[in-house]
C-alpha positions as CSV (number, residue, x, y, z in Angstrom):
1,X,-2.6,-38.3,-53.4
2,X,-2.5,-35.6,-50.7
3,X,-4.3,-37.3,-48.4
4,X,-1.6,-39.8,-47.0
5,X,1.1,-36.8,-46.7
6,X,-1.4,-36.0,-43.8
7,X,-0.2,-38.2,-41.2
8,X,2.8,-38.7,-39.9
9,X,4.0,-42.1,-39.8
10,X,3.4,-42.0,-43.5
11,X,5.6,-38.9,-44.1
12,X,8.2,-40.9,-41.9
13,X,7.9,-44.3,-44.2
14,X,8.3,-42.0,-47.6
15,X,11.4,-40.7,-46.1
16,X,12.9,-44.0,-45.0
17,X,11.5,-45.8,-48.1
18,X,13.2,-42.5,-50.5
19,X,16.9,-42.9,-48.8
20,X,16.4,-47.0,-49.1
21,X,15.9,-46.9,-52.5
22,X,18.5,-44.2,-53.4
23,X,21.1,-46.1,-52.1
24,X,19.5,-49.8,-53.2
25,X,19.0,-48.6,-56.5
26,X,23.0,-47.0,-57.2
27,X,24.4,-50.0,-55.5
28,X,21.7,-52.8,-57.1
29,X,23.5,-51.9,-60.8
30,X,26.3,-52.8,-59.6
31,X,25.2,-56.3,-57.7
32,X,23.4,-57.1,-61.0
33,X,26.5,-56.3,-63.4
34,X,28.8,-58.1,-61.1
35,X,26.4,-61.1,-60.7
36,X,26.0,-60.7,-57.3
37,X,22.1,-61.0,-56.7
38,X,22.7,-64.8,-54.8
39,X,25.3,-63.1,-52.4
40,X,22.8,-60.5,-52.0
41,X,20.0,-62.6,-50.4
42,X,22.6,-65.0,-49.1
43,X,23.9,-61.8,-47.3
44,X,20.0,-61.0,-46.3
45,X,19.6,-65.0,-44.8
46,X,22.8,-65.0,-43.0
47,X,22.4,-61.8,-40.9
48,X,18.7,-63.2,-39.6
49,X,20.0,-64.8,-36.1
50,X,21.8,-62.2,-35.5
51,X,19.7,-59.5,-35.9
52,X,17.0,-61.6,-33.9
53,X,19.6,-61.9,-31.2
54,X,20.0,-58.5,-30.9
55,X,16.1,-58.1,-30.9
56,X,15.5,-59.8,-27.9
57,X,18.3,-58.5,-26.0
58,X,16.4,-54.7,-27.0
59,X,19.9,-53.7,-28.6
60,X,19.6,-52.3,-32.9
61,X,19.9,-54.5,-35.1
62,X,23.0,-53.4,-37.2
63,X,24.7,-54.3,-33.4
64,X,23.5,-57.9,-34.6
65,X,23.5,-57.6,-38.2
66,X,27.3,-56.9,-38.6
67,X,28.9,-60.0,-36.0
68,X,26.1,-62.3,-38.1
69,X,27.6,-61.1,-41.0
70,X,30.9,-62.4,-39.9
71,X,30.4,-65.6,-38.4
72,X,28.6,-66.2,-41.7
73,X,31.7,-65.3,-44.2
74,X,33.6,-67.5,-41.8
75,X,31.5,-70.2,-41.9
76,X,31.2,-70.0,-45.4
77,X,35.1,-70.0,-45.9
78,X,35.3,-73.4,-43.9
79,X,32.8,-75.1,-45.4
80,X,34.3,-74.1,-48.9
81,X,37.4,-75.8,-47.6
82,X,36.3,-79.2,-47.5
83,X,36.9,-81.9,-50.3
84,X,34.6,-81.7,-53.1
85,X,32.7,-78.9,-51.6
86,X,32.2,-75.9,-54.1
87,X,31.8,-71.9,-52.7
88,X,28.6,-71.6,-54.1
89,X,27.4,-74.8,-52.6
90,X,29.1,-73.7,-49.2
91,X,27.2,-70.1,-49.6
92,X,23.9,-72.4,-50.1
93,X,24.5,-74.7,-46.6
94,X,25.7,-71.5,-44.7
95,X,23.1,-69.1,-45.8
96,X,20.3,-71.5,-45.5
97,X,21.3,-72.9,-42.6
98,X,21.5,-69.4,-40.7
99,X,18.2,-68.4,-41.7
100,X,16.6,-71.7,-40.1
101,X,18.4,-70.8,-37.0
102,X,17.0,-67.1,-37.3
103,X,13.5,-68.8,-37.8
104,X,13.6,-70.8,-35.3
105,X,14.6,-68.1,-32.5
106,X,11.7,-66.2,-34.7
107,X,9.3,-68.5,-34.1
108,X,9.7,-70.1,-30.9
109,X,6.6,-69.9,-28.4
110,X,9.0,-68.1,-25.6
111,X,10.1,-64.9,-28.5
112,X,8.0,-61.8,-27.3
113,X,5.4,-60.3,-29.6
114,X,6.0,-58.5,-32.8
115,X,9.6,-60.3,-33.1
116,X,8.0,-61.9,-36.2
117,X,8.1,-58.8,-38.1
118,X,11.6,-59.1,-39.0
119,X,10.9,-61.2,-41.5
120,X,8.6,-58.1,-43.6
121,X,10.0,-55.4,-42.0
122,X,8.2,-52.6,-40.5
123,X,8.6,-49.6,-43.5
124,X,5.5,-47.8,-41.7
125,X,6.9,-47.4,-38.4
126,X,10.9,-45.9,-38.7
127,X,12.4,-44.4,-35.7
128,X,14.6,-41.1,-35.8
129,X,17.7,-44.0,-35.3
130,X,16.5,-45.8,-38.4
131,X,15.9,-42.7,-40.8
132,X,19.3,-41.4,-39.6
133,X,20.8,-45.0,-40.6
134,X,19.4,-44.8,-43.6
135,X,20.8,-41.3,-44.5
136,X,23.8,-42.5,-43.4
137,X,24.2,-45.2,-45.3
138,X,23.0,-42.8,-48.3
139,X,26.0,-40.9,-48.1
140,X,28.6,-43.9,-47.8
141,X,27.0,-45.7,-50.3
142,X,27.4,-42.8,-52.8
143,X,31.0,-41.9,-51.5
144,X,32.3,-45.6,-51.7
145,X,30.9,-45.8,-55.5
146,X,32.4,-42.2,-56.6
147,X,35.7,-43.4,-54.8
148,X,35.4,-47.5,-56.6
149,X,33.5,-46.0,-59.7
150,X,37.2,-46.2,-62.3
151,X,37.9,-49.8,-60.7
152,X,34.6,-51.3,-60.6
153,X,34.2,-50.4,-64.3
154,X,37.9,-51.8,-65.0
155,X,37.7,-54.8,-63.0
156,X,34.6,-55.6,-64.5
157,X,34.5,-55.0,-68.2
158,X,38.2,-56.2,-68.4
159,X,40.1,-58.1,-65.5
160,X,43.5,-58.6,-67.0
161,X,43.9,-55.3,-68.0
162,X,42.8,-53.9,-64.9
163,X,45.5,-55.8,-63.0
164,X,48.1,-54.7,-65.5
165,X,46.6,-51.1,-65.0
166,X,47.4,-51.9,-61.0
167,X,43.8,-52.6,-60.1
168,X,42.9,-55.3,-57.9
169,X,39.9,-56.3,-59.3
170,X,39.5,-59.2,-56.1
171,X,39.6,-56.4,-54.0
172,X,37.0,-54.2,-55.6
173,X,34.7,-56.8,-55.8
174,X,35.1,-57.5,-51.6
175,X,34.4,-53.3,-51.2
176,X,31.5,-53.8,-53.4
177,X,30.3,-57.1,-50.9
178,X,31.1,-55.0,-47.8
179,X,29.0,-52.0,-49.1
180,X,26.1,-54.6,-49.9
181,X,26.5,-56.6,-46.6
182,X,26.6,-52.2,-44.6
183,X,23.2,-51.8,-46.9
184,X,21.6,-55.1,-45.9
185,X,22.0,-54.6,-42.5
186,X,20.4,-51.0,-42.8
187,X,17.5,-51.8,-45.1
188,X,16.4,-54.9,-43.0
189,X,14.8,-53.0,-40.6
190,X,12.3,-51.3,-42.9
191,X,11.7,-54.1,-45.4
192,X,12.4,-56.9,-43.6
193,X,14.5,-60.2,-44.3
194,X,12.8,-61.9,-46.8
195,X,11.7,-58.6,-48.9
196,X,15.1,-56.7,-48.7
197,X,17.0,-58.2,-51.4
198,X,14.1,-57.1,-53.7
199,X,15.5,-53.3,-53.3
200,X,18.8,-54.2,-54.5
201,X,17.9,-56.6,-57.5
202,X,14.1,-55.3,-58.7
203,X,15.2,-51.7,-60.0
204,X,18.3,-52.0,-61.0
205,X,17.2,-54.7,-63.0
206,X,14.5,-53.0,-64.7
207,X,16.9,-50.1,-65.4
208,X,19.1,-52.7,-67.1
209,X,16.3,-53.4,-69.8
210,X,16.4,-49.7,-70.5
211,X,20.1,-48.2,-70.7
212,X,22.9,-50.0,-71.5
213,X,25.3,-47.5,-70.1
214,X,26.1,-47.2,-66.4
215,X,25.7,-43.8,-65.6
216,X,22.2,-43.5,-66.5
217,X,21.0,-47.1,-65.3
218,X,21.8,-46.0,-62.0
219,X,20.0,-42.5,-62.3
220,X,17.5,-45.0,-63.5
221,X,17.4,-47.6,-60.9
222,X,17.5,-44.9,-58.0
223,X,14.5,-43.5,-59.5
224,X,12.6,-46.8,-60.4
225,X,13.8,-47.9,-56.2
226,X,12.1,-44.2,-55.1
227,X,8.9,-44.4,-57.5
228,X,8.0,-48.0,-56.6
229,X,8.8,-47.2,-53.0
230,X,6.3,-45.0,-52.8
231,X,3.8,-46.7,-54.6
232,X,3.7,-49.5,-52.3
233,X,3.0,-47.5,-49.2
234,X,0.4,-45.9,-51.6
235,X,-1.2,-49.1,-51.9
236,X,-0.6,-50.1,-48.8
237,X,-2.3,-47.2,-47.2
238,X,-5.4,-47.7,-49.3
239,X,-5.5,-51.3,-49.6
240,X,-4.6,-52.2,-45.9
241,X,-1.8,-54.5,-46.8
242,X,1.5,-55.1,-44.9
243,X,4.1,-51.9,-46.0
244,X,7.0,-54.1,-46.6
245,X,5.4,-56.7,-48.7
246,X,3.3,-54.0,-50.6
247,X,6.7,-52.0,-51.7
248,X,8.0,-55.6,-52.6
249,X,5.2,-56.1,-54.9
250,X,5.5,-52.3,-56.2
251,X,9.5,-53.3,-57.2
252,X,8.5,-56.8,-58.9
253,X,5.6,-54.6,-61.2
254,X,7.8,-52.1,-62.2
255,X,10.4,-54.5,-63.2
256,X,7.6,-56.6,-65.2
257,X,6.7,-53.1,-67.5
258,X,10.4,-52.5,-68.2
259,X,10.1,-55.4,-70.0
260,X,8.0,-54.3,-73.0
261,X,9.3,-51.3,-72.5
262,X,13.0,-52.3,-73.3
263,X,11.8,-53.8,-76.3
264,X,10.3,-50.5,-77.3
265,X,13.3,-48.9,-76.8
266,X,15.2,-51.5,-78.8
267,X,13.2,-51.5,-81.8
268,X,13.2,-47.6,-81.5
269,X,17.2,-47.8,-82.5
270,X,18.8,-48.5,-79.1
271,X,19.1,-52.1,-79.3
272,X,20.1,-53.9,-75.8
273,X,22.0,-56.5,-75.3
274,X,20.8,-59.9,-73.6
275,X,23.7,-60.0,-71.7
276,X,25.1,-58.1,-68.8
277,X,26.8,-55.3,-70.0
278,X,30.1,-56.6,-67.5
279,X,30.5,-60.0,-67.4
């Protein structure tokens, strides 16, 4: 257990996989009770040209993440215009469309070296830049959720009377998407674009078999998001496997024990709903 604490590229992945999960697992309740887990990885597909763009001209990637993120919500907002077109079938073209651009830049003989790793991240190498991101986005995370915390709860359990209560429940959901697309951006860099949305859906949703009440599914997500986090660099220290994809696979196990366990805790006298708990 020690052992790994030894070096320090390892101390340096535990840090950035610790202020990732903190801030995927308080904001992943959230995404889940809202319904949002499709924007999430739409969000995650849609930023991938641009943060390859920004890649190859040496510049960080939240400089590409955030105008990718743009063009996308515009795109998406046109395509949801024409006849017969729904929004979720617009999100689907956009995002998927975006992300084969992204590949293709990805891929292409003439991309330098390494440029692949986008796709899984690179959780064991974080620069000062990308732990100080990470911290960052820590603290706006928590302050946007303390400040949104009253709405979010009134606009989702209860729409009509939030807007009679002067809520805007339209615009809460659109701070909660701008907090998820800020996170996305952030946590791409260590887990990469096809493992990110796994931070933001995995605990939270194994927190949601266990506690009904918001308050302590998110002290239970952040720790489930920290735990597994750690695990995977665990195993991928000792196994050899890619960090990003091992973390992944860490988040996707610890989701598959909350299973039984929720029905442990049901039959103990603290039944669960099936159902989201807003919705």
């Amino acid at each position: 257990m020690v052992e790994p604490l030894q070096d320090e590229f390892m101390r340096r992945a535990i840090a950035e996989v610790t202020l990732i999960g903190i801030a995927g697992g308080a904001l992943g309740c959230w995404v889940i009770l809202y319904r949002l887990s499709y924007a999430a990885e739409s969000l995650a597909h849609s930023i991938f040209p641009g943060v390859i763009l920004a890649t190859l001209a040496g510049l960080p990637l939240i400089v590409g993440g955030i105008p990718g993120i743009l063009v996308a919500a515009l795109a998406i907002a046109a395509v949801s215009r024409v006849p017969g077109v729904s929004r979720e079938v617009a999100i689907g073209v956009v995002a998927t469309t975006l992300f084969g651009l992204g590949a293709l830049l990805a891929l292409s003989p003439d991309s330098p070296p390494g440029i692949q790793e986008i796709l899984f991240g690179d959780i064991l190498g974080p620069s000062d830049a990308d732990l100080a991101a990470a911290a960052a986005l820590v603290a706006v995370v928590a302050a946007g959720l303390f400040a949104l915390h009253g709405r979010l709860l009134a606009g989702g359990f209860d729409p009509t009377a939030a807007r009679v209560l002067g809520a805007r429940p339209g615009g809460t959901e659109a701070a909660l998407l701008v907090l998820l697309a800020l996170a996305v951006v952030v946590a791409v860099q260590g887990l990469g674009n096809l493992l990110v949305v796994a931070v933001f859906v995995g605990p939270a949703a194994a927190a949601r078999q266990l506690s009904e009440r918001i308050v302590p599914m998110i002290a239970l997500a952040v720790g489930i998001a920290v735990l597994a986090g750690i695990a995977g660099l665990y195993l991928s220290y000792y196994a050899g496997t890619a960090g990003g994809a091992s973390v992944a696979l860490a988040i996707v196990a610890a989701y598959l024990l909350s299973l039984p366990l929720g029905r442990l805790v049901s039959r103990a006298g603290k039944p669960l709903r099936a159902e989201a708990t807003i919705g």
